[in-house]
C-alpha positions as CSV (number, residue, x, y, z in Angstrom):
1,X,82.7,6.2,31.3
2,X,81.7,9.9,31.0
3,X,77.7,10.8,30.0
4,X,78.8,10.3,26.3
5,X,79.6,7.0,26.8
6,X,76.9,6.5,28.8
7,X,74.4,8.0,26.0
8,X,76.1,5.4,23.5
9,X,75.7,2.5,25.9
10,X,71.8,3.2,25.8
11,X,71.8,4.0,22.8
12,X,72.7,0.6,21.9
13,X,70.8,-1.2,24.6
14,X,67.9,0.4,23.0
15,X,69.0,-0.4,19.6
16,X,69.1,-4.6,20.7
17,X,65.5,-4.2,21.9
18,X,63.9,-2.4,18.9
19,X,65.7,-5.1,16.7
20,X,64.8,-8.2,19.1
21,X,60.7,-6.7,19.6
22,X,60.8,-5.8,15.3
23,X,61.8,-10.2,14.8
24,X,58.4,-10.5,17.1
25,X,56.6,-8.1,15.4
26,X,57.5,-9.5,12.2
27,X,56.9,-13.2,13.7
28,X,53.4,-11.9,14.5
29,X,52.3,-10.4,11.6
30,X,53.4,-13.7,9.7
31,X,51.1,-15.5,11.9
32,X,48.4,-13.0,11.5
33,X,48.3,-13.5,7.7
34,X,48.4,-17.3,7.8
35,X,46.3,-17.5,10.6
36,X,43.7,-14.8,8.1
37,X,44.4,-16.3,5.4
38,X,43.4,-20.2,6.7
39,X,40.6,-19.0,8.5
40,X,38.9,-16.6,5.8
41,X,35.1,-17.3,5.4
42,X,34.3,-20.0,2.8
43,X,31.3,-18.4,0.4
44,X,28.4,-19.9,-1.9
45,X,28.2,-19.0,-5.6
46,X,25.4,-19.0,-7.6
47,X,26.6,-19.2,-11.1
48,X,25.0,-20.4,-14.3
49,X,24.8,-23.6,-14.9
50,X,23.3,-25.4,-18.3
51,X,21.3,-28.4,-18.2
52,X,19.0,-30.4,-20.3
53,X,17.9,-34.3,-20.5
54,X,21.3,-36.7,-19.9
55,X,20.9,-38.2,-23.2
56,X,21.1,-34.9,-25.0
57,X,24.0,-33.1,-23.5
58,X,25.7,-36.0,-23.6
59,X,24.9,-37.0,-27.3
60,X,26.1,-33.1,-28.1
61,X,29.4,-33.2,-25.9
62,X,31.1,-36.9,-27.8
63,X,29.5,-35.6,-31.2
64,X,29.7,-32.0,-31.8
65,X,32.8,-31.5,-29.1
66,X,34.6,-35.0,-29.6
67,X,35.2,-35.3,-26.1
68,X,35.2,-39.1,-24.1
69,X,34.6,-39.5,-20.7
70,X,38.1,-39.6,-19.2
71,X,36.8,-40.0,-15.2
72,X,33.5,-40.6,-13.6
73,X,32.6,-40.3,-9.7
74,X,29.4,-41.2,-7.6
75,X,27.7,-39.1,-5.3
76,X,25.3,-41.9,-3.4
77,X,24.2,-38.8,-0.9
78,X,22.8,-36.7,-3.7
79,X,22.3,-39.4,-6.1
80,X,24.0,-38.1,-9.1
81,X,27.4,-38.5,-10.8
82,X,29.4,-36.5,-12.1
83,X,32.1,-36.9,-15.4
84,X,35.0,-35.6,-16.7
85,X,35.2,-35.7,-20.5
86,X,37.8,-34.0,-22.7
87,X,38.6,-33.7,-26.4
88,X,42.1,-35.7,-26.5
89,X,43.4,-33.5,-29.5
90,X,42.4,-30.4,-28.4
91,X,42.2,-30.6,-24.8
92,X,39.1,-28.9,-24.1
93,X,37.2,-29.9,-21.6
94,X,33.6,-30.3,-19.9
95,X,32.7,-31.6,-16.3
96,X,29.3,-32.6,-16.2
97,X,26.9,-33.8,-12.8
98,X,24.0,-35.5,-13.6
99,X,21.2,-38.4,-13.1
100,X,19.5,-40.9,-15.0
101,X,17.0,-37.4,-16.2
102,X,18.9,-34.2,-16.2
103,X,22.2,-33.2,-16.4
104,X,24.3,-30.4,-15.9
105,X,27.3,-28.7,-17.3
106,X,29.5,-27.2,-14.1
107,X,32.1,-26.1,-16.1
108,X,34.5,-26.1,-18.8
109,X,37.8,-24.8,-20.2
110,X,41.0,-25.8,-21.9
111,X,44.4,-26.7,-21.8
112,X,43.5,-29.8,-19.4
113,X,46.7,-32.1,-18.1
114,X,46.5,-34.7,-14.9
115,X,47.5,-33.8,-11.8
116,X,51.1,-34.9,-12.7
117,X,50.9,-32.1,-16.1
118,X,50.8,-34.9,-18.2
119,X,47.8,-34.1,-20.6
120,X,44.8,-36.2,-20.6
């Protein structure tokens, strides 16, 4: 093989290497993003909330919203609960935590379905 042939043979062996360090490179900046994506910083909110006496918001969520509860869960640490209601036909709805005194609406929206897409 003359020096062209020799130029072509390195040319190629270069070639291989660039291609087989670019699948690394790529391989590594996939685990870079996963990795920075599962390890990003959690944060705490401090958003509005609306609360008044249990009886109340509750009195105003089944009569003026005609939502039922649809789920309920126990917090023993903190010593609250906290429900799901929604309005069947409309499918609004309003998750509430709350004690025996005060209660608290967390949030609301629309459009709700189970975890299955089935509404609820």
């Amino acid at each position: 093989m003359g020096p062209a042939g020799a130029e072509f043979s390195s040319a190629k062996k270069i070639g291989e290497v660039l291609k087989y360090h670019m699948k690394n490179f790529f391989a590594l900046l996939m685990m870079l993003a996963v990795t920075a994506t599962a390890t990003a910083q959690s944060r705490t909110l401090n958003k509005p909330v609306v609360c008044d006496a249990t009886e109340k918001v509750f009195k105003t969520i089944v009569e003026d919203f005609k939502e039922t509860p649809q789920w309920q869960g126990q917090n023993p640490q903190q010593g609250t609960s906290t429900v799901l209601t929604v309005n069947l036909t409309t499918g609004a709805w309003t998750l509430i935590e709350f004690t025996a005194i005060t209660a608290c609406v967390i949030g609301v929206g629309e459009n709700s379905s189970s975890a299955w897409g089935t509404p609820v």
